[in-house]
Structures are given as C-alpha cells and as structure tokens.
C-alpha positions as CSV (number, residue, x, y, z in Angstrom):
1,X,-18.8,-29.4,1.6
2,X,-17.4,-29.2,4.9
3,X,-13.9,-29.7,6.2
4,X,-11.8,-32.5,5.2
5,X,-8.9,-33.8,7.9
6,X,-6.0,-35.4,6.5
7,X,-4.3,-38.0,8.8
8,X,-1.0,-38.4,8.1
9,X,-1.3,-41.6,9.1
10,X,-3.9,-42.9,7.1
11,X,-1.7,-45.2,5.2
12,X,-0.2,-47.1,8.6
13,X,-3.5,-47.6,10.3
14,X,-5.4,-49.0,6.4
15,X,-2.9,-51.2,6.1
16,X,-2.7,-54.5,6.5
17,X,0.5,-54.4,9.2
18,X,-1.3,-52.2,11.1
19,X,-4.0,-54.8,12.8
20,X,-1.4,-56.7,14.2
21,X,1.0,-54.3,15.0
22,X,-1.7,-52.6,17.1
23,X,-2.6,-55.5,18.9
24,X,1.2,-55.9,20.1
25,X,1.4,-52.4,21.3
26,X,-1.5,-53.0,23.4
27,X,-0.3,-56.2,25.1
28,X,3.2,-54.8,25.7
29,X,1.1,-51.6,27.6
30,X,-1.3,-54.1,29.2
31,X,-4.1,-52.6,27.4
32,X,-4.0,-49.1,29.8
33,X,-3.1,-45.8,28.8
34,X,0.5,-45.0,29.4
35,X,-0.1,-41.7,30.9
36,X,-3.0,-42.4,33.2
37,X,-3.4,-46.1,33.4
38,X,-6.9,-45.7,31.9
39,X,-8.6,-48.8,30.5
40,X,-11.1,-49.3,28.0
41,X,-11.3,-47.3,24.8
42,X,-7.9,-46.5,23.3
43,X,-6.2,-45.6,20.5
44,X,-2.5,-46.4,19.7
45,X,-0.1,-43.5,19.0
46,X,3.0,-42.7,16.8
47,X,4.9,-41.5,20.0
48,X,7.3,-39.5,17.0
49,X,3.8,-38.5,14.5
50,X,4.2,-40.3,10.8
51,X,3.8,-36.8,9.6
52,X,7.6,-36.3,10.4
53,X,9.0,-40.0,10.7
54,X,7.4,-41.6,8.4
55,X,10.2,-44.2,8.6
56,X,8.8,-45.2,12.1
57,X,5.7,-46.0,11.2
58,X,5.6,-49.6,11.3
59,X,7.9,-49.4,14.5
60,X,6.3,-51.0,17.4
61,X,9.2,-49.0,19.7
62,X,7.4,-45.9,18.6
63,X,3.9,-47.0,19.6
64,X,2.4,-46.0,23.2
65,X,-1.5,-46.8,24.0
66,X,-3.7,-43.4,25.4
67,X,-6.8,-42.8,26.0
68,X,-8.9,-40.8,24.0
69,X,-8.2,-37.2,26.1
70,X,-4.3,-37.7,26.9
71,X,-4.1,-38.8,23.1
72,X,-6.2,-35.5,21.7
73,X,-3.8,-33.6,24.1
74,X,-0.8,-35.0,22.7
75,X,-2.1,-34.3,19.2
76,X,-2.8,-30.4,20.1
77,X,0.5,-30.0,21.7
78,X,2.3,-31.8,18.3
79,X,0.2,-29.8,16.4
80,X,0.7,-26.1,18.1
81,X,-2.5,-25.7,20.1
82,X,-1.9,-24.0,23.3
83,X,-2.2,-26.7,26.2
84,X,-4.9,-26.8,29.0
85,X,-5.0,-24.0,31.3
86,X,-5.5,-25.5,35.1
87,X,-9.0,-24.4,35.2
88,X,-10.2,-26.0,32.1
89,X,-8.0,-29.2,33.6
90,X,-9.9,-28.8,36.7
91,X,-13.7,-28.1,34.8
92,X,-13.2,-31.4,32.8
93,X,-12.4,-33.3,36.0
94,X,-15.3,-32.0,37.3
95,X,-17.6,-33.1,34.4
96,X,-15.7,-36.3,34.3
97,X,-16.9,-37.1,37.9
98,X,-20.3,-36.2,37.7
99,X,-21.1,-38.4,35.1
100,X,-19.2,-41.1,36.4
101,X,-21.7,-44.2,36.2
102,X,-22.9,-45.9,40.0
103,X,-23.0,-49.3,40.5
104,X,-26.8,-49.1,39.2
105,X,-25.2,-48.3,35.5
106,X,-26.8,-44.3,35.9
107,X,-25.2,-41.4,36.5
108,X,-24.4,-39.1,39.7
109,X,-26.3,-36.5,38.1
C-alpha cells in the first residue's frame, strides 16, 4: 500500500562505484554545499539527473554536494514543481533561525 518513488538513480548510488565516487565529490567541494556553503549533512547530486543522462552517471564532473533543502529545491525545479515564492523563502528562514541550537545545545525557542 502506499506510494512507491522510483529514483532514477537507484542503480548509481547501490553500486559499488558509487561509495567512492561520492567520497571524491565531497573532497573536491570541501565537504560544503555548493550553493550555500553549508556543512554537515549532504547528499551528492547528478548536476544533469540520471533520469536523462544516464551516460553521466559515474561522471564525477557531473557531481555537486547540497544540502538537503538547495538539493530538494533542485529536484522540484528538474522535476516541474513551481519554485519558492519569497514569502515561503522568508517563513523557512524564519523557522530555520528559531530553532537554531545556542551554545547550551537547546534551542531559541
């Protein structure tokens, strides 16, 4: 039951390249997204998607590190979602900062 997602790039990323190849992609970006320079959690992108070069899949000039949100909002775009209005932009930025952890590991709010 439910809905099943297909990722088009399920066969790149259960190979057994793919460990490696990630691992390149996020020296050469110094492990920080490309877009925001964000560090921590992030997931390694087909800048052109498998789904429509599958001949760059292995291609480590065709990698770029996000983070999670620039990487969903890549994704969206690709996949024909309208993108952020401003005020949604500006709402998430707000949530973002409130819960921004303080020195004493809680948050503001």
């Amino acid at each position: 039951m439910g809905l099943r997602w297909k990722r088009h790039s399920s066969w790149v990323t259960k190979s057994k390249r793919w460990p490696a190849l990630r691992q390149q992609a996020l020296r050469r970006d110094g492990f920080k997204c490309v877009e925001c320079g964000a560090a921590g959690r992030l997931e390694v992108d087909h800048i052109k998607p498998v789904r429509t070069h599958p001949e760059l899949a292995f291609t480590l000039d065709n990698l770029q590190c996000l983070c999670r949100s620039d990487h969903t909002g890549k994704t969206r775009l690709e996949c024909g979602h309208p993108a952020k209005t401003p005020e949604r932009a500006a709402w998430l930025s707000a949530i973002r900062e409130l819960y921004q952890p303080t020195k004493e590991g809680k948050n503001h709010a």
